[in-house]
C-alpha positions in Angstrom: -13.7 -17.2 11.3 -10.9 -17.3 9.1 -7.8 -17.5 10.3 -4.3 -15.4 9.4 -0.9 -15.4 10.3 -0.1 -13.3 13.3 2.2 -10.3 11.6 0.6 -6.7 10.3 -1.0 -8.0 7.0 -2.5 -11.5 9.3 -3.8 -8.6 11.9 -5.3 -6.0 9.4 -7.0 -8.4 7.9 -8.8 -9.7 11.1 -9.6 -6.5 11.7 -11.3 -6.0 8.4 -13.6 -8.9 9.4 -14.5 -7.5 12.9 -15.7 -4.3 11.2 -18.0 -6.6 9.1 -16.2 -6.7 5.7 -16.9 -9.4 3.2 -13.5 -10.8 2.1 -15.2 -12.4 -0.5 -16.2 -9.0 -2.3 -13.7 -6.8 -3.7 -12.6 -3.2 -2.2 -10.4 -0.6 -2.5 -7.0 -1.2 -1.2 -4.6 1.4 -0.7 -0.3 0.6 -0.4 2.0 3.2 -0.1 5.4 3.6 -1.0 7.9 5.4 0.8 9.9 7.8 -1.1 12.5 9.9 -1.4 11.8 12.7 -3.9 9.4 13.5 -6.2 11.4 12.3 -9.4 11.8 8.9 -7.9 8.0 9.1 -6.8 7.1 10.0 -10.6 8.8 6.6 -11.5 7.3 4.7 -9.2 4.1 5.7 -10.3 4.7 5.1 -14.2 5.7 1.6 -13.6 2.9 0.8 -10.8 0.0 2.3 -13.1 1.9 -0.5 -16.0 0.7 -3.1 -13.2 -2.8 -1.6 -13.2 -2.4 0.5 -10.1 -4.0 3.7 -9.8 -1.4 6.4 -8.1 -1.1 9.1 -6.5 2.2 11.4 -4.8 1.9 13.4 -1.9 4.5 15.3 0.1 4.3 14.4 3.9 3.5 18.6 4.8 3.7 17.2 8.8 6.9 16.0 8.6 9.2 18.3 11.3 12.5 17.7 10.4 12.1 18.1 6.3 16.2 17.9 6.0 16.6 14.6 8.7 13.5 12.7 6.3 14.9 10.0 4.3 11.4 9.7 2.9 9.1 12.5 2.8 7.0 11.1 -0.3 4.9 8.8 -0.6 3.5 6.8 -3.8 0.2 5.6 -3.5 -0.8 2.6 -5.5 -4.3 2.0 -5.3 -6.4 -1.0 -6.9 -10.1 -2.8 -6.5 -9.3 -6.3 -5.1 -10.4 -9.4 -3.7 -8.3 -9.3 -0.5 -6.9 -12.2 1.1 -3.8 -12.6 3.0 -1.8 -14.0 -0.3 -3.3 -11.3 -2.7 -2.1 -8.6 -0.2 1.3 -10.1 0.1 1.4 -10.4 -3.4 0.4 -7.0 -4.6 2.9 -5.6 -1.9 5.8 -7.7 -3.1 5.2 -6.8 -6.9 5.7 -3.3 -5.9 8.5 -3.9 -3.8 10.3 -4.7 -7.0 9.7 -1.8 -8.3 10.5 0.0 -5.2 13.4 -1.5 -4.0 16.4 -1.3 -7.2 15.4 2.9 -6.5 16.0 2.6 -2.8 12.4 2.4 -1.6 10.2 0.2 0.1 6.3 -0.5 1.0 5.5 1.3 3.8 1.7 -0.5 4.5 -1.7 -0.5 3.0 -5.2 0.6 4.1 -8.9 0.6 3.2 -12.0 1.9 3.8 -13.4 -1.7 3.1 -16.4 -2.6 2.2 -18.8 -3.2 5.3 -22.2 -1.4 5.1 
């Protein structure tokens, strides 16, 4: 079994392999950035889709306390990928780039993988 460091990326990925994906195949992999507004979420998008990232914005709707959230957006940057532990990192830090100088962050990834 392949082995991963022991943080959130190192323990998705383990998980990904005790549901039965192949890491050797590529799947769609989900990250999301936290945002605060939808102007900021628009700009995200433009320069994540430059990285060949599909995206999408949503507005958290569950959110209680709409005036206390310091992000209630979300960018989702979406791309086929062979995962590993480095290409995660990687595609998380490139958007952290873009993130970070407007005053957002990654806020974790997901997928549906690719078991059968």
């Amino acid at each position: 079994m392949d082995t991963f460091p022991d943080d959130a990326d190192g323990n998705a990925l383990k998980s990904l392999l005790e549901l039965g994906c192949d890491l050797s195949k590529p799947m769609d992999v989900d990250i999301q950035v936290a945002v605060p507004d939808e102007e900021v979420s628009m700009q995200i998008a433009g320069a994540a889709a430059a990285l060949g990232f599909r995206t999408e914005i949503f507005f958290d709707e569950d959110i209680e306390d709409v005036e206390e959230a310091t992000e209630p957006w979300t960018c989702e940057c979406s791309k086929v990928m062979i995962v590993s532990y480095d290409s995660i990192v990687a595609a998380q830090a490139s958007l952290n780039e873009i993130a970070k100088p407007l005053k957002c962050y990654v806020d974790g990834w997901s997928t549906f993988g690719n078991a059968d």
